[in-house]
N, CA, C and O of each residue as an XYZ file, in Angstrom:
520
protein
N     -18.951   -113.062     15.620
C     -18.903   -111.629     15.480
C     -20.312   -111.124     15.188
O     -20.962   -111.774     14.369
N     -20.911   -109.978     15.788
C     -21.802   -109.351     15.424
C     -22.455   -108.506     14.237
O     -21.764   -107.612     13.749
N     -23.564   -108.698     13.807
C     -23.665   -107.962     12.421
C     -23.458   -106.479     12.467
O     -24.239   -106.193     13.375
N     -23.050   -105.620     12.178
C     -23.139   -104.382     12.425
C     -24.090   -103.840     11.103
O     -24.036   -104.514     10.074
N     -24.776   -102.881     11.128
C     -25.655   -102.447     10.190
C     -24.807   -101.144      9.998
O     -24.279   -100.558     10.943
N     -24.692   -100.584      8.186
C     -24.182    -99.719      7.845
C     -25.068    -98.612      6.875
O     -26.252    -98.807      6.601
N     -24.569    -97.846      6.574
C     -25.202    -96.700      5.695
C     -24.156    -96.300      5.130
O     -23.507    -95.484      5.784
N     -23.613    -96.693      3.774
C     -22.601    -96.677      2.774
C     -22.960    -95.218      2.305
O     -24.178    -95.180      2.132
N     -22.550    -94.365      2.113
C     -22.601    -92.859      1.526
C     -21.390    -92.997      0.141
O     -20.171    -92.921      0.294
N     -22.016    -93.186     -1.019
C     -20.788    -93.679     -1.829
C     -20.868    -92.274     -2.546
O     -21.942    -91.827     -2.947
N     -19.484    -91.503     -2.707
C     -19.366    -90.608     -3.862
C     -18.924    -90.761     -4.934
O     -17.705    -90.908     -5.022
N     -19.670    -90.781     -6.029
C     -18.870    -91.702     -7.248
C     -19.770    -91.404     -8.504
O     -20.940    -91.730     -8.704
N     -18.330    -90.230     -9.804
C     -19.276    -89.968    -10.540
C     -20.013    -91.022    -11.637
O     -21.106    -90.851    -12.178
N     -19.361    -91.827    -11.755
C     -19.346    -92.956    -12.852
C     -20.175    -93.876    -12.535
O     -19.648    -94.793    -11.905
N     -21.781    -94.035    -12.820
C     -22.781    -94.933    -12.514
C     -22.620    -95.798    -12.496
O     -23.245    -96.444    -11.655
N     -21.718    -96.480    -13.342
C     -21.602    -97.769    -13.087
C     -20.826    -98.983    -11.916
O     -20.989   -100.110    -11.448
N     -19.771    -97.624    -11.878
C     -18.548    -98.255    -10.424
C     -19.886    -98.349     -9.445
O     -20.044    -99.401     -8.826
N     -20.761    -97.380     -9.305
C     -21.517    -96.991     -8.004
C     -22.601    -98.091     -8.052
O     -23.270    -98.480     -7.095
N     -22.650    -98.452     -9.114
C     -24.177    -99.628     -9.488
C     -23.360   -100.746     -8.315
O     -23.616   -101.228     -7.212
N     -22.286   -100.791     -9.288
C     -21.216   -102.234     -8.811
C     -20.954   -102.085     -7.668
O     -21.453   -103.024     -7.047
N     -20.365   -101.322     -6.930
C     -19.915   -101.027     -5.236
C     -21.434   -101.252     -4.220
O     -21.585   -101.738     -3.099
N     -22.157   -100.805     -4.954
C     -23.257   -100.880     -4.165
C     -23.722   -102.361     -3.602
O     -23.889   -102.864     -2.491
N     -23.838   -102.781     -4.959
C     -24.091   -103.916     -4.854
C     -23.491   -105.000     -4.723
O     -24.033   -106.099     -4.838
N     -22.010   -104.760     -4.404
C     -21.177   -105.629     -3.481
C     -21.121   -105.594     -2.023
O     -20.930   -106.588     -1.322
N     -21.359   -103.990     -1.454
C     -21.883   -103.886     -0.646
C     -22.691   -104.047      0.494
O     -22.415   -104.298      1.667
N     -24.297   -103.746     -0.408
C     -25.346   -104.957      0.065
C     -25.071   -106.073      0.283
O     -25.698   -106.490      1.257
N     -24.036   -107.217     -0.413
C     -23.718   -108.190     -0.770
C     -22.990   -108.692      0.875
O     -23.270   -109.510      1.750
N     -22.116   -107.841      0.678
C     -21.492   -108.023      2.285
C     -21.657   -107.793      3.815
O     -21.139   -108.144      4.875
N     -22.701   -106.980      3.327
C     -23.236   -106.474      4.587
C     -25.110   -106.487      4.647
O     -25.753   -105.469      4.902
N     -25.685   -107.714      4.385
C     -27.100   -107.535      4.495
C     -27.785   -107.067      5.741
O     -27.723   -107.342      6.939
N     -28.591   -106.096      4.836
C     -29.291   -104.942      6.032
C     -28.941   -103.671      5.584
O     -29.655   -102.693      5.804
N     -28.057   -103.627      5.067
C     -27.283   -102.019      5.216
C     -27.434   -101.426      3.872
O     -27.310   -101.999      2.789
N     -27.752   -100.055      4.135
C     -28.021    -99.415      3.251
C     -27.386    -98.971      2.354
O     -26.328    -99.545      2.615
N     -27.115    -98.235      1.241
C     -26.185    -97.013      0.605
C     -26.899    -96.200     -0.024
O     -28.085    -96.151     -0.350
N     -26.081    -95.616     -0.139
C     -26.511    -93.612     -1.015
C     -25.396    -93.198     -1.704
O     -24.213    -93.189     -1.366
N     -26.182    -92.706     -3.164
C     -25.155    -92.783     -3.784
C     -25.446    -91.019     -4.374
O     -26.545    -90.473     -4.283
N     -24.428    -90.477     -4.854
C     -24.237    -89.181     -4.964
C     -23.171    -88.867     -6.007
O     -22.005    -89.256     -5.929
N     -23.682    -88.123     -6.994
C     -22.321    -87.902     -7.812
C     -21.665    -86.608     -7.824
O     -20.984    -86.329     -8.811
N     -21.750    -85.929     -7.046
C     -21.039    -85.239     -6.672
C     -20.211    -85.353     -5.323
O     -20.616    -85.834     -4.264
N     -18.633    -84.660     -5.661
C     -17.682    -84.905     -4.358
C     -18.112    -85.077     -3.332
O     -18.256    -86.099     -2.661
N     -18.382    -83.867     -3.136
C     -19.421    -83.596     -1.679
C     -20.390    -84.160     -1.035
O     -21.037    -83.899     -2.049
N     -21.515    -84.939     -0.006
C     -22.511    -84.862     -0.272
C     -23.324    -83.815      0.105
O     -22.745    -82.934      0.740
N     -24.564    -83.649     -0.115
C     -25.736    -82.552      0.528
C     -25.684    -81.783      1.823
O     -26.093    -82.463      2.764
N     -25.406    -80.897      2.059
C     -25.419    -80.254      3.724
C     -26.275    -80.357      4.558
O     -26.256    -79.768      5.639
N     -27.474    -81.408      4.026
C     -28.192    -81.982      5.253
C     -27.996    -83.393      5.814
O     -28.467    -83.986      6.784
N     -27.195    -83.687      4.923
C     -27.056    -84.849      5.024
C     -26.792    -85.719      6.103
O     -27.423    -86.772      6.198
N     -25.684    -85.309      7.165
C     -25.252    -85.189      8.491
C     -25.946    -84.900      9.179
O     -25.570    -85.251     10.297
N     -26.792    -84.442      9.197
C     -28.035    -84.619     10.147
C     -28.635    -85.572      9.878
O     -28.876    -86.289     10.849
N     -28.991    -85.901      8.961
C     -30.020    -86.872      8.373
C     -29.142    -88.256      8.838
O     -29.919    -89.182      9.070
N     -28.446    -88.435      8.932
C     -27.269    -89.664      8.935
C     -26.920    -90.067     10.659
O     -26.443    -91.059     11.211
N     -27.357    -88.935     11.064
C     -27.258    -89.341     12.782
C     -28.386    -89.524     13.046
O     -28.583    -90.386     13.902
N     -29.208    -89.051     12.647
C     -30.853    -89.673     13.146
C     -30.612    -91.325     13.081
O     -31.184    -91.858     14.032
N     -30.147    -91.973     12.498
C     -30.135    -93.382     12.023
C     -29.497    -94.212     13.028
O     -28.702    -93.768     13.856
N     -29.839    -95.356     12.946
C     -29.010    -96.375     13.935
C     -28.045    -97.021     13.475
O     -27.252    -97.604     14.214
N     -27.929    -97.019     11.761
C     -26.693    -97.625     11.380
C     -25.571    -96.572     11.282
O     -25.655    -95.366     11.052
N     -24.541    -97.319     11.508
C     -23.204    -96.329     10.777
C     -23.163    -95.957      9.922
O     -23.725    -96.698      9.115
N     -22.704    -94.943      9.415
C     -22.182    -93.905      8.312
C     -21.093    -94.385      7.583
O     -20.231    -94.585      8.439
N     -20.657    -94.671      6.538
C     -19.463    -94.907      5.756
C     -19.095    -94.193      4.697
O     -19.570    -94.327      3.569
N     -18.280    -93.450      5.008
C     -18.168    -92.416      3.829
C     -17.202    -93.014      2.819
O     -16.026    -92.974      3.182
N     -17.542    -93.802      1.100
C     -16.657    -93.847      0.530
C     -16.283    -93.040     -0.749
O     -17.128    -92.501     -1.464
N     -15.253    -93.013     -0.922
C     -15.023    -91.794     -1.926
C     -13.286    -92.048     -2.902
O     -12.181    -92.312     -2.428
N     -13.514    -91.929     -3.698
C     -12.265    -92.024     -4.592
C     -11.120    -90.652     -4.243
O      -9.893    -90.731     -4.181
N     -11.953    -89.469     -4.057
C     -10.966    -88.496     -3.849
C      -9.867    -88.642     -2.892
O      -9.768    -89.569     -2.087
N      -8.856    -87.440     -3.063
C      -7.582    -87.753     -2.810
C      -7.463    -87.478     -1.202
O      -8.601    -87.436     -0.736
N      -6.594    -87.302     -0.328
C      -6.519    -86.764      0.919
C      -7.003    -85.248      1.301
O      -7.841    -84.821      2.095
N      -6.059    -84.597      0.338
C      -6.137    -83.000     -0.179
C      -7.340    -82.456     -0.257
O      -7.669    -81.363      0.205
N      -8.293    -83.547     -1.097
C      -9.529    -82.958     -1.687
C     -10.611    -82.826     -0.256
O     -11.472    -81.999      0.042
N     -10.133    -83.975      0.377
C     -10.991    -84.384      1.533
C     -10.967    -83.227      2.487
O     -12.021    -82.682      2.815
N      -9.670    -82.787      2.997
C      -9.386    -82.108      3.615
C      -9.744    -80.066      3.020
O      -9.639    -79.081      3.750
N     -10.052    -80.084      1.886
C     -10.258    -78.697      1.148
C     -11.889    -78.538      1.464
O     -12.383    -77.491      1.881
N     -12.689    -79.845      1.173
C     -13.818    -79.788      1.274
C     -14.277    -79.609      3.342
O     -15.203    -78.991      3.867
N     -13.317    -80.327      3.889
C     -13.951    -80.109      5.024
C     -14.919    -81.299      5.532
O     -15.629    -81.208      6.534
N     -14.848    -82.316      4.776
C     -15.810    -83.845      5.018
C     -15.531    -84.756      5.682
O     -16.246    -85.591      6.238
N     -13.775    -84.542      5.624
C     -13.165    -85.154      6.428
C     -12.971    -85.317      8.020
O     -12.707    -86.198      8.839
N     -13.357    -83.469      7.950
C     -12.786    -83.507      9.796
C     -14.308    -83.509      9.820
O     -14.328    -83.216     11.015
N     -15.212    -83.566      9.604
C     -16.562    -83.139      9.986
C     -17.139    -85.141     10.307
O     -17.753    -85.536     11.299
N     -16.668    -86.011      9.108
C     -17.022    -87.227      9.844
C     -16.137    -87.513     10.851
O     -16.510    -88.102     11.865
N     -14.836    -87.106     10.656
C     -13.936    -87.900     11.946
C     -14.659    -87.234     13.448
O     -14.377    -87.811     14.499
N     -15.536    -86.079     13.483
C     -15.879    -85.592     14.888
C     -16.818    -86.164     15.469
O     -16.945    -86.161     16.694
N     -17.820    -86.889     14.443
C     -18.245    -87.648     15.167
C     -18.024    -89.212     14.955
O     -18.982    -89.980     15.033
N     -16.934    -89.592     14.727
C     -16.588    -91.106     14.840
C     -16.891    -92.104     13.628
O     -16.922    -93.320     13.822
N     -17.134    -91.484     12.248
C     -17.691    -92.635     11.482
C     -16.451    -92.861     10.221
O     -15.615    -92.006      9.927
N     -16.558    -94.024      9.679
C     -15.398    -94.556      8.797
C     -15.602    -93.679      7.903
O     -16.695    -93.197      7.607
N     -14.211    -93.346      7.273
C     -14.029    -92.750      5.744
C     -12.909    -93.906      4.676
O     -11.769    -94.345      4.827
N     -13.848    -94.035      3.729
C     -13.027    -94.771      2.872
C     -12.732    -94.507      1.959
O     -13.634    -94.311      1.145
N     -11.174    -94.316      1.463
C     -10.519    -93.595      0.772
C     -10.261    -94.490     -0.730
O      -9.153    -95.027     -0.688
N     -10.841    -94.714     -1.742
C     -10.464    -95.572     -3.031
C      -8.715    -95.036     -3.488
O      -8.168    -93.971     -3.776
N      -8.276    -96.605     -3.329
C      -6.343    -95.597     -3.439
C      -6.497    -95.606     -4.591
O      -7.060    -96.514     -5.203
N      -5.859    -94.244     -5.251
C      -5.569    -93.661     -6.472
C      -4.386    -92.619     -6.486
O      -3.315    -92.883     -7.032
N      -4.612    -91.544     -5.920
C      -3.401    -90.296     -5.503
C      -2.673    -90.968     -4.250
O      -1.463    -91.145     -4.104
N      -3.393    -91.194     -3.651
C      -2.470    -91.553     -2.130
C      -2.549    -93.185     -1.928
O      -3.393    -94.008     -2.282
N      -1.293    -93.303     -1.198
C      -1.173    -94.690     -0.815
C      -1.881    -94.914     -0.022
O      -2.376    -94.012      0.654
N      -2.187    -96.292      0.175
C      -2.715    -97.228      1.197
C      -1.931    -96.670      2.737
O      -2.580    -96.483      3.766
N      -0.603    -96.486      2.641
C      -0.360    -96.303      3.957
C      -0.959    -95.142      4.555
O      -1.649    -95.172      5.575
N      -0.591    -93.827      3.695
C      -1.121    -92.830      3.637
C      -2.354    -92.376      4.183
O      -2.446    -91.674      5.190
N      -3.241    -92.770      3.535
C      -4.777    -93.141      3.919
C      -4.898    -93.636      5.519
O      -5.549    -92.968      6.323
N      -4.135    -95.004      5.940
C      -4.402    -95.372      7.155
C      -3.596    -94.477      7.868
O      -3.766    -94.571      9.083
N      -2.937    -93.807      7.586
C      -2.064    -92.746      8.732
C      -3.258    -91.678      8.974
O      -3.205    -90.839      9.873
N      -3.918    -91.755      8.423
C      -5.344    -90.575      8.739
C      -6.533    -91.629      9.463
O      -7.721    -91.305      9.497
N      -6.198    -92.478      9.832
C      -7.310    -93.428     10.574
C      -8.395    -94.025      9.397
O      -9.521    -94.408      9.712
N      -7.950    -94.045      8.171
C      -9.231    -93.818      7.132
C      -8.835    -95.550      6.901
O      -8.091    -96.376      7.431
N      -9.631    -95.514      5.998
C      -9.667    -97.190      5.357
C      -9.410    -97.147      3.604
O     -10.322    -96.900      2.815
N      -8.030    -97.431      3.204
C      -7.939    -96.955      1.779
C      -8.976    -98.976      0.722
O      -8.792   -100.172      0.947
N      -9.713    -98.396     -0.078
C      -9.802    -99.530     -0.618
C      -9.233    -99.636     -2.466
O      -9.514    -98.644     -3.139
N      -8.665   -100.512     -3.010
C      -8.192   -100.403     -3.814
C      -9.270   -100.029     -5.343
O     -10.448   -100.384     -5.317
N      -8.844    -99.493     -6.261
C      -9.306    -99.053     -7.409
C      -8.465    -99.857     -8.563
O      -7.241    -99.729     -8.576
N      -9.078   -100.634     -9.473
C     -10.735   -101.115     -9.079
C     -10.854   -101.872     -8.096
O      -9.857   -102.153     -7.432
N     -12.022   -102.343     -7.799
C     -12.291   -103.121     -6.726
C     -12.825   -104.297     -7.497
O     -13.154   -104.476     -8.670
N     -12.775   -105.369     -5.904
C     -13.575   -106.285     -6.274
C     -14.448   -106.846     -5.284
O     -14.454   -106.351     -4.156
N     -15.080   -107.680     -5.528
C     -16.099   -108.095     -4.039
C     -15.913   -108.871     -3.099
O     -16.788   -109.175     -2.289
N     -14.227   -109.474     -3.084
C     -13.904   -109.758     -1.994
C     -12.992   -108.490     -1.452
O     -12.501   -108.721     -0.347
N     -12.696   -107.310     -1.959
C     -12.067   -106.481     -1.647
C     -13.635   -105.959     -0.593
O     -13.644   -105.873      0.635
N     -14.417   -105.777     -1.212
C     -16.005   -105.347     -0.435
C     -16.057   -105.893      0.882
O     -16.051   -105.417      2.017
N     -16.103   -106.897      0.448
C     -16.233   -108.189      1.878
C     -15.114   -107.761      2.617
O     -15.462   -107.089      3.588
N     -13.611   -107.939      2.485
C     -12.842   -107.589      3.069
C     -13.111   -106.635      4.055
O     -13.116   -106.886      5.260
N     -13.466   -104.897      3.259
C     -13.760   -104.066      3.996
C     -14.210   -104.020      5.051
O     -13.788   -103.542      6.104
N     -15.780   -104.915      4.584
C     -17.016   -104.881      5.310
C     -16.666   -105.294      6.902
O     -16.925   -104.772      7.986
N     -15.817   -106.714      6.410
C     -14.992   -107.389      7.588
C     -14.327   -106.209      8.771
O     -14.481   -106.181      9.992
N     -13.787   -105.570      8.144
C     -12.624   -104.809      8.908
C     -13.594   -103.619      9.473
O     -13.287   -103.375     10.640
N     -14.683   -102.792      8.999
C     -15.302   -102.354      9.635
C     -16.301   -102.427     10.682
O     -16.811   -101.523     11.344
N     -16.473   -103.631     10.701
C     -17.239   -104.478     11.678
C     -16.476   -104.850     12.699
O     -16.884   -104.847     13.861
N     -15.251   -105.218     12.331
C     -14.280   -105.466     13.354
C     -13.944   -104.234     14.695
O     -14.128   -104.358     15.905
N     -13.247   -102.749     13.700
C     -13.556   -101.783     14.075
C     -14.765   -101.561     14.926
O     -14.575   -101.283     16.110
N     -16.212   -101.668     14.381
C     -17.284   -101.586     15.004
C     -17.735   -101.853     16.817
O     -18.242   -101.273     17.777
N     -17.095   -103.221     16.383
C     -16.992   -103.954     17.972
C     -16.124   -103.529     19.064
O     -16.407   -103.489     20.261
N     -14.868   -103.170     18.405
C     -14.016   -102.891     19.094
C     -14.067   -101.319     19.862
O     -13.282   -100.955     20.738
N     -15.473   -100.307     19.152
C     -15.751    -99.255     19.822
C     -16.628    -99.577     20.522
O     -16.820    -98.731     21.395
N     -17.371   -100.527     20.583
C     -18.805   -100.978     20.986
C     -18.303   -101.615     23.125
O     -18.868   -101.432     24.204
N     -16.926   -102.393     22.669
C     -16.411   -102.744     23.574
C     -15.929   -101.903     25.210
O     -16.099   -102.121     26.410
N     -15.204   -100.792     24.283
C     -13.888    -99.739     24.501
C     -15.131    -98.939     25.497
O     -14.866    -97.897     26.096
């Protein structure tokens, strides 16, 4: 399987989950970047700034479906094609994947990371293919 290179966009107010995710992250995916932001949202340049790049975009975020969808972050990554990862808390796992999203569990751990990493790469190829 091919490496895919990523750009983790983590929203997460609690420094320390974000220290830790990050750096399971990196862990699973060497090469790839993250950004971390403590607020819901990120920056309104950001999306620009994020397509200039050659890696993928990964939007992860603890918020709920609702929130995703109020803010507008949601349909704005799904238009142009990049993963959203949903930390399950309010909504189920199924839930989450009924929106094409990727729910990862709360707390996590770093084979839950790896896991991910796996499945988005998988994903990756399979658009790369298509």
């Amino acid at each position: 399987m091919q490496h895919q290179v990523f750009t983790f966009v983590v929203l997460e107010k609690d420094i320390f989950v974000s220290l830790d995710m990050c750096a399971g992250l990196s862990e699973a995916s060497p090469g790839s970047g993250t950004l971390h932001f403590r607020d819901s949202v990120p920056p309104s340049d950001l999306l620009d700034r994020l397509s200039d790049q050659h890696a993928l975009p990964v939007l992860i975020t603890k918020a709920s479906i609702a929130q995703i969808e109020q803010t507008g972050i949601g349909s704005q990554w799904d238009l142009r094609g990049w993963p959203l990862v949903l930390r399950v808390d309010v909504d189920t796992p199924e839930q989450i994947c009924a929106r094409g999203w990727y729910p990862l569990e709360a707390p996590f751990t770093r084979p839950d990371l790896q896991n991910l990493v796996r499945r988005l790469t998988l994903r990756s190829a399979e658009g790369r293919r298509a």
